[in-house]
C-alpha positions as CSV (number, residue, x, y, z in Angstrom):
1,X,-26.6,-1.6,3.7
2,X,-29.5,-3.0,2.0
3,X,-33.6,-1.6,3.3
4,X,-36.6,-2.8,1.9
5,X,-39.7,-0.7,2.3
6,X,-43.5,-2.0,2.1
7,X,-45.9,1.1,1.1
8,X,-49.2,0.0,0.1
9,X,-49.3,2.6,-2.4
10,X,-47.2,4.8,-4.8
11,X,-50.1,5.8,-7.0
12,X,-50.6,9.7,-7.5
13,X,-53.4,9.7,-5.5
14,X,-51.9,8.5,-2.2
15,X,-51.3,11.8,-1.4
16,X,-48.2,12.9,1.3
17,X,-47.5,8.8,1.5
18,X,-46.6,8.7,-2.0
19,X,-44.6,11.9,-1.9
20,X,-42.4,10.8,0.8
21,X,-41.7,7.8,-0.6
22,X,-41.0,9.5,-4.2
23,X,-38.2,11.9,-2.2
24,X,-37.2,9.4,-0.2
25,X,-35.9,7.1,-2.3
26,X,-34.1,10.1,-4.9
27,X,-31.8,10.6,-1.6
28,X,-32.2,7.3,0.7
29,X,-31.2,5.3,-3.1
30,X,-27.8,6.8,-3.1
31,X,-26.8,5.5,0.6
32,X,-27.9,2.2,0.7
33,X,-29.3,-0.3,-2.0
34,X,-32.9,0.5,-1.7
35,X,-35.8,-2.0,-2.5
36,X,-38.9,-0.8,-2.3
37,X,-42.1,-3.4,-2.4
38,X,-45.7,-2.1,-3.4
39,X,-49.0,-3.0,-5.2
40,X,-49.4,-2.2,-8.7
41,X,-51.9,0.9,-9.7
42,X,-52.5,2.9,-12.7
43,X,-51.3,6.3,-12.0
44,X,-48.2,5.3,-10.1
45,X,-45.4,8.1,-9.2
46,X,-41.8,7.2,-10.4
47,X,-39.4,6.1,-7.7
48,X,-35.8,6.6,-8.6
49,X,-32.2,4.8,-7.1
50,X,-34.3,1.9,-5.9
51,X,-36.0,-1.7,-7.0
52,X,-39.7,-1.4,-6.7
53,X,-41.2,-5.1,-6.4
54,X,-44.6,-5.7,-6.8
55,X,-46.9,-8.6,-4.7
56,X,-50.6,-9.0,-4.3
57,X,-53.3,-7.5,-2.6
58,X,-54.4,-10.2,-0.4
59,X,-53.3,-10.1,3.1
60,X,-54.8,-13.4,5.0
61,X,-51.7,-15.1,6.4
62,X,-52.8,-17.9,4.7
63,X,-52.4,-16.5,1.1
64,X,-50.6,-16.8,-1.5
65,X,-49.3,-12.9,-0.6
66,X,-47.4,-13.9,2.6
67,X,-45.4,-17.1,0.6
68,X,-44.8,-13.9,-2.2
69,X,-43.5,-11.8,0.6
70,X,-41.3,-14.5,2.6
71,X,-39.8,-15.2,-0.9
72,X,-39.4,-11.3,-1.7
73,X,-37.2,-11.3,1.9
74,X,-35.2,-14.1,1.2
75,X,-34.2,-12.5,-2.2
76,X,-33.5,-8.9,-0.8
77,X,-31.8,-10.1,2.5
78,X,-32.1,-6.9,3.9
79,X,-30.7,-5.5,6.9
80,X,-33.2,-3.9,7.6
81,X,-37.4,-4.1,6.7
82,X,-39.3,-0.5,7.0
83,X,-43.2,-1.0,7.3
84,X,-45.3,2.4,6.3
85,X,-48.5,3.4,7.5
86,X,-51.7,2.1,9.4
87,X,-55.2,0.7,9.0
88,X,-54.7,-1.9,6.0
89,X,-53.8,-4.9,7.0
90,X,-50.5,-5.8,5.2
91,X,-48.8,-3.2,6.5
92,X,-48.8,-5.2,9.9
93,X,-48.5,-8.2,8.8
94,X,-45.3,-7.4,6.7
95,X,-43.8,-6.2,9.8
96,X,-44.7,-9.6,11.5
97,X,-44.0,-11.7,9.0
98,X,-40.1,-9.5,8.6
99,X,-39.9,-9.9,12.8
100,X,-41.0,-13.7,12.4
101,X,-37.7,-14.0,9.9
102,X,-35.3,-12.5,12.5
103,X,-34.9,-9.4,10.5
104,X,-34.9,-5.6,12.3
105,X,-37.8,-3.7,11.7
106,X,-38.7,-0.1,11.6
107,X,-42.3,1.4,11.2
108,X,-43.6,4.2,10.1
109,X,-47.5,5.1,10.7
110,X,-47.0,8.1,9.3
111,X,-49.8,10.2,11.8
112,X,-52.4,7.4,11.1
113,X,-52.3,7.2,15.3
114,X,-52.7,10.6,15.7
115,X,-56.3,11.5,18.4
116,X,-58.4,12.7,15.7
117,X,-57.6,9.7,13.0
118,X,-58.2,6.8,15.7
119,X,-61.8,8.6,16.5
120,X,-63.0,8.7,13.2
121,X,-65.0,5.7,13.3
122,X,-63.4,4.0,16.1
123,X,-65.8,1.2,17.0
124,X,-66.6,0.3,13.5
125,X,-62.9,-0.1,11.7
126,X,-60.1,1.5,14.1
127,X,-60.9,-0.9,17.5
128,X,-61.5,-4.3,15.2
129,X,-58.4,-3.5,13.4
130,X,-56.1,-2.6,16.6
131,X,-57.5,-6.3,17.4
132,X,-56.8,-8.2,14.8
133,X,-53.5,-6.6,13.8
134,X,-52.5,-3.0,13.7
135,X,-51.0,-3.0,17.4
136,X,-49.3,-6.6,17.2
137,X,-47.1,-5.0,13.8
138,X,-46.0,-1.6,16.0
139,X,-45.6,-3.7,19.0
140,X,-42.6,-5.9,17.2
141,X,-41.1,-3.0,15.6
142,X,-37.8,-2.5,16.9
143,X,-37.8,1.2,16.4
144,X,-41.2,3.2,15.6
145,X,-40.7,6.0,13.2
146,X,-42.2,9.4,13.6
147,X,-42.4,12.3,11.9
148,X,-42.5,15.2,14.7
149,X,-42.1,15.4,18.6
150,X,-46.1,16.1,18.7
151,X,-46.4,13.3,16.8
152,X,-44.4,11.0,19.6
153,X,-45.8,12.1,22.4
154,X,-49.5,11.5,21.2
155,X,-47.8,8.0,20.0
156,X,-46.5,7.0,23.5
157,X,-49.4,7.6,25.2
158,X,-50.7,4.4,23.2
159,X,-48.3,2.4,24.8
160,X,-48.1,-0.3,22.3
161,X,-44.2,1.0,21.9
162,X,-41.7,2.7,23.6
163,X,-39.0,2.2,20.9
164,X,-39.0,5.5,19.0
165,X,-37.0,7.9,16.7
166,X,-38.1,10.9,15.4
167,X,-37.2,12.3,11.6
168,X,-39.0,14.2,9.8
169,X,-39.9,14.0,5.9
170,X,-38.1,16.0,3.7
171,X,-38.5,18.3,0.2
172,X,-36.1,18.5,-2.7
173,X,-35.0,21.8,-2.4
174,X,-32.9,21.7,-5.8
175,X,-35.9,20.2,-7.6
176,X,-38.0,22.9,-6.2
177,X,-35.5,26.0,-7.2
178,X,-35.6,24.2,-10.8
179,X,-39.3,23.8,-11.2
180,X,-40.1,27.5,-9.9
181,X,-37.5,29.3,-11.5
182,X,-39.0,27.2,-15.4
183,X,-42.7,28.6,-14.6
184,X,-41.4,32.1,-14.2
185,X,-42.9,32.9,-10.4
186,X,-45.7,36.4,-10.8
187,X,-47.3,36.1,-7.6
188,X,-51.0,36.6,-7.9
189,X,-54.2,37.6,-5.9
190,X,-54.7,33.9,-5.1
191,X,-54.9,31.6,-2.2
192,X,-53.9,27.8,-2.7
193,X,-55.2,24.8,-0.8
194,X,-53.2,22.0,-3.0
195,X,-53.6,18.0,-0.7
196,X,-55.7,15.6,-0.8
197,X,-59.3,16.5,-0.6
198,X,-61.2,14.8,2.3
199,X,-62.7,15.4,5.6
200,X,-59.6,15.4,7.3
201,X,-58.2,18.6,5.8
202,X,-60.7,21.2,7.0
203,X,-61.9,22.9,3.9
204,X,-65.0,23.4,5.2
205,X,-63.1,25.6,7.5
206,X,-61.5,27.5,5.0
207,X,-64.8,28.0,2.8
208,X,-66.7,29.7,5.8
209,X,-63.5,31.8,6.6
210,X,-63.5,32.9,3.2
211,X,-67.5,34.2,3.5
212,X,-67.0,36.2,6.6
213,X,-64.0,37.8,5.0
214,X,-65.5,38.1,1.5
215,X,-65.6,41.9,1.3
216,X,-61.7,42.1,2.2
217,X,-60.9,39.4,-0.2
218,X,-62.7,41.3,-3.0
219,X,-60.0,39.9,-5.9
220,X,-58.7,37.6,-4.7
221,X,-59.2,33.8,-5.7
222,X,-59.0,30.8,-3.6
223,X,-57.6,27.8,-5.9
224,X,-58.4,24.3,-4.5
225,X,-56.3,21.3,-5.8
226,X,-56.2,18.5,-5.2
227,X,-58.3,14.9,-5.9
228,X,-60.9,13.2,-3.8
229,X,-64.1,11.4,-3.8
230,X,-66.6,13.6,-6.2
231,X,-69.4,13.0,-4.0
232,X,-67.4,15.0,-1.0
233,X,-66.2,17.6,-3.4
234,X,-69.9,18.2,-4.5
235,X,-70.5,19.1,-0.7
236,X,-68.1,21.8,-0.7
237,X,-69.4,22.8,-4.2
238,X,-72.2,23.2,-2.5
239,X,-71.4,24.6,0.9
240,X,-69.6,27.1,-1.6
241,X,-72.3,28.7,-3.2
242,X,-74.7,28.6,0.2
243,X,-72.6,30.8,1.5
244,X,-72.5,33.3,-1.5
245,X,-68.6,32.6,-2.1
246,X,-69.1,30.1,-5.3
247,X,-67.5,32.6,-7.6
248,X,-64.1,33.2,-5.4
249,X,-63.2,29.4,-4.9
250,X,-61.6,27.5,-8.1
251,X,-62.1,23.5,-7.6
252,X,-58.9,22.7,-10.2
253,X,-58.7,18.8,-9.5
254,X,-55.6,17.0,-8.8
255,X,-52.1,19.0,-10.4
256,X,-49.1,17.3,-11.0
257,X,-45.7,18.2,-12.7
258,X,-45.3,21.8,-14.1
259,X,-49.4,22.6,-13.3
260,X,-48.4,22.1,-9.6
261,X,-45.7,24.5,-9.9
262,X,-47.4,26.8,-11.5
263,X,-49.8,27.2,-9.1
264,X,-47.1,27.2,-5.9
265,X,-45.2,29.8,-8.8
266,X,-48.6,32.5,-8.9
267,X,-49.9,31.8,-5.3
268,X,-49.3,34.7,-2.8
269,X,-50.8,32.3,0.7
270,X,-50.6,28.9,1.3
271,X,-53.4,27.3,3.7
272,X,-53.8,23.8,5.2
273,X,-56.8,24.2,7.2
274,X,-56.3,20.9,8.9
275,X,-57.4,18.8,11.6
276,X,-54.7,16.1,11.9
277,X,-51.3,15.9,10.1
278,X,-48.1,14.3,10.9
279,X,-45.9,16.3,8.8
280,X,-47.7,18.0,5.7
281,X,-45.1,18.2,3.0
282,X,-47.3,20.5,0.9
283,X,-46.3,23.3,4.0
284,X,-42.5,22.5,3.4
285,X,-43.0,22.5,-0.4
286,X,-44.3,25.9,-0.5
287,X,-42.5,27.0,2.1
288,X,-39.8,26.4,-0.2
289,X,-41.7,28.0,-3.1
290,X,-41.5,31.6,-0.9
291,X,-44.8,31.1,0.2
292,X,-46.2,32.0,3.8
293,X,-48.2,29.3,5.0
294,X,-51.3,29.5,7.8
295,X,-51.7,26.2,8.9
296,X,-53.6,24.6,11.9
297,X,-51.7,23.1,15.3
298,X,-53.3,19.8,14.2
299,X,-49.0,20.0,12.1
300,X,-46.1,19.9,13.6
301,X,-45.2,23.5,12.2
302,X,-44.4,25.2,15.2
303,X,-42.0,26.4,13.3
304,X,-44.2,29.0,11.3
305,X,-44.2,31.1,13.9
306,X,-40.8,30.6,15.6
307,X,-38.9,31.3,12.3
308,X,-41.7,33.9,11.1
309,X,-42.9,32.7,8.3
310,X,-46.8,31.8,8.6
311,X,-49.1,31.3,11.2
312,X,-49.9,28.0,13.4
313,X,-53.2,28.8,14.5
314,X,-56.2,26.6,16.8
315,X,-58.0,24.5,14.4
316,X,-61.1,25.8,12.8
317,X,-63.3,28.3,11.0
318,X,-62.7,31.6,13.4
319,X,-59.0,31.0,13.9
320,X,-58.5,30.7,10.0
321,X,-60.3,34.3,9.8
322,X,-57.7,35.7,12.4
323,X,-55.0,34.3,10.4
324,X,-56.5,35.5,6.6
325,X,-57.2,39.3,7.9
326,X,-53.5,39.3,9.5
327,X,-52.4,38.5,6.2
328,X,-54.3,40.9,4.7
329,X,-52.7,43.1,6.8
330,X,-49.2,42.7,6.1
331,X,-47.1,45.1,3.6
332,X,-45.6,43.2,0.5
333,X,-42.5,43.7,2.4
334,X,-43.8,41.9,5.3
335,X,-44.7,39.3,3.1
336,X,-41.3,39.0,1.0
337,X,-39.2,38.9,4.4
338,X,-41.7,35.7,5.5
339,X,-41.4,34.1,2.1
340,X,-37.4,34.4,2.4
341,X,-37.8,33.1,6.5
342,X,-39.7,30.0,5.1
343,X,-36.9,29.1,2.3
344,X,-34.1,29.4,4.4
345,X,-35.9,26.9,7.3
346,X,-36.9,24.2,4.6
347,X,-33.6,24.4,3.7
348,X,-31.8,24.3,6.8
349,X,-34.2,21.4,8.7
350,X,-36.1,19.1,5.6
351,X,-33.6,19.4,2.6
352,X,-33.9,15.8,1.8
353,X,-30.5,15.4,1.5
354,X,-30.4,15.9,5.0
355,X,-32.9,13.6,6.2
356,X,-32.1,10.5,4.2
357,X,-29.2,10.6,6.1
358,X,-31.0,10.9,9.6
359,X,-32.7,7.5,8.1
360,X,-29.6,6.0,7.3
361,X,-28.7,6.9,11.3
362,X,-31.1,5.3,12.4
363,X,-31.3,2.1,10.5
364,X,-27.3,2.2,11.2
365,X,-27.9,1.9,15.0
366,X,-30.4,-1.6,14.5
C-alpha cells in the first residue's frame, strides 16, 4: 500500500503535529511505502522509513503549488492521500485537489475543531476560513480522523462529516526505555510543564496555582519548557514575579534530544494545565517516563484516573491547586504505584507499534 501525507510542518517547533508525524512514520514506514510531503524549514525533525517531498508555500489554486502538487500525486500514485490539520489553507486544498483526482482521502484536524480553538477569534480568521475552504476539505474526506471519542463527538456536532474513525497518537515506548535508562532517572523536587508555550496551554493557570500553594511547595521547582513567542513568555515572566513566585518557576526554552529526557528523567509531576487538546503526547510520553500526570478535561485522558495514575481535573487555576496539594499528599509509595500504572497503560493503548497498525486498518477499509 502506498499513503502520502501533507503536514504543513515538521520543524521542531510545530509542537505535538511534528511529533506525531516523527513517530508516525518510524512505525507507519514499515507497513506501507510511506511518502510524506511538507514545506521546507530550518529546524526540521528527522522522519525515518518514508520519502519526505517538499512543494511551496503558496496555496491559491491558481499557483504554481497546486500544478507541484497534482504532479507530486501522479508520481506517488497513492492509495491513499492523508491531509493533517486545520486553519492554513493548503491543508484543504490538498485534500480537494487529492478528491478532485479520484483518490481516497483521510483527514486529520488533529483537535484544531475542538469548542475552545474555533472561538478564539472566530469572526476575524475561524468563520472567513470555514468559508473559503476549511469545511469544503473535511466535507470530501472519505474518512475524518480523530484522535479521541471526546474529540468526535465535539467533531460531529459540526456536521460538515459524518465519516469518522477514531485512533489515537502513539509514543515509542522502546525509544523512551532507551533515552531514560542513558540519563540515569534521580527524581527531583521538580514540577515539568514541557509543550508548546502559548495561550492555549493554561500556564497562567499553573503560575497562580503555584502562589496559593507556595508555602507547601517550599523546594520544590517548577521547570517550564518549551518555545513560544518571547513577547507571551515575558507575560508570564511577569505574572511570575507579581505574584511573588519568580524564584520557584525555571523558563528553560525549548529541549530536545537527551535535555528533554533529562528533564522527563529528574521530574517527580507532570502538568498540562490546558484548555483544549486532542491528544497531548507529552502526557503519554511522561506517562511512560513513570511520571504521574495532572492534566485538565480539556484531553482526552480520562484515563488518569480510571487506571490511577494522575488526575483529570475541571480546567483552571483552583482545580490545578486541588490536584497539586493531593499530590503533595501522596506517600512516595503512592507515587511509585501511579508512575508504574501510567507505564503499563502507555504501553498497553499508544505503543506506536500498535497504532500504526490501527492506521493501516483503516486506510485498508478505503
Amino acid at each position: 500500500m502506498k499513503v502520502l501525507h501533507y503536514i504543513p510542518s515538521i520543524d521542531r517547533a510545530s509542537g505535538g503535529v511534528g511529533a506525531y508525524m516523527q513517530l508516525l512514520a518510524k512505525e507507519l514506514g514499515k507497513l506501507t511505502e510511506l511518502h510524506v510531503v511538507t514545506h521546507h524549514s530550518e529546524n526540521e525533525l528527522t522522519l525515518e522509513n518514508c520519502i519526505v517531498h517538499y512543494i511551496g508555500t503558496g496555496w491559491m489554486p491558481w499557483s504554481s503549488t497546486k500544478k507541484r502538487f497534482y504532479d507530486l500525486l501522479a508520481c506517488v500514485n497513492p492509495d491513499v492521500f492523508h491531509s493533517n490539520c486545520c486553519w492554513l489553507p493548503l491543508s484543504a486544498y490538498t485534500a480537494m485537489w487529492a478528491k478532485t483526482k479520484g483518490y481516497k482521502v483521510v483527514y486529520t484536524p488533529h483537535g484544531m475543531l475542538e469548542p475552545w480553538i474555533l472561538s478564539r477569534n472566530y469572526f476575524l480568521k475561524k468563520k472567513p476560513a470555514i468559508f473559503l475552504f476549511q469545511k469544503k476539505g473535511i466535507a470530501v474526506a472519505d474518512v475524518v480522523h480523530l484522535t479521541a471519542d471526546s474529540e468526535k463527538r465535539n467533531f460531529l456536532q459540526l456536521g460538515w462529516n459524518f465519516s469518522t474513525c477514531v485512533v489515537p497518537n502513539c509514543v515509542d515506548i522502546q525509544e523512551i526505555d532507551t533515552q531514560i535508562r542513558k540519563v540515569n532517572v534521580i527524581r527531583q523536587k521538580t514540577i515539568l510543564f514541557l509543550s508548546r508555550i502559548h495561550v492555549k496551554k493554561g500556564l497562567e493557570f499553573l503560575i497562580e496555582a503555584v502562589a496559593i500553594l507556595k508555602e507547601q511547595l517550599k523546594g520544590w521547582v517548577i521547570k517550564i519548557a518549551g518555545e513560544g513567542d518571547d513577547g507571551y513568555v515575558e507575560k508570564l515572566r511577569g505574572r511570575a514575579k507579581d505574584l511573588g513566585v519568580a524564584d520557584m518557576i525555571q523558563f528553560v526554552g525549548g529541549v530536545y534530544g537527551d535535555k528533554k529526557w533529562e528533564l522527563y528523567g529528574e521530574a517527580s509531576l507532570f502538568v498540562l494545565p490546558t484548555h483544549s487538546e486532542n491528544f497531548g503526547i507529552v502526557v503519554a510520553e511522561a506517562l511512560a517516563c513513570g511520571i504521574p500526570v495532572i492534566t485538565t478535561k480539556g484531553t482526552p485522558w480520562e484515563d488518569l484516573v480510571t487506571s490511577h495514575c494522575g488526575w483529570w481535573t475541571e480546567i483552571g487555576t483552583q482545580p490545578a491547586v486541588g490536584a497539586l496539594k493531593d499530590f503533595l499528599n501522596k506517600t512516595d509509595a503512592e507515587l511509585n504505584e501511579m508512575g508504574d500504572n501510567g507505564r503499563k497503560l502507555v504501553r498497553e493503548r499508544y505503543s506506536s507499534s500498535a497504532i500504526a497498525r490501527q492506521f493501516l486498518k483503516m486506510y485498508s477499509q478505503l
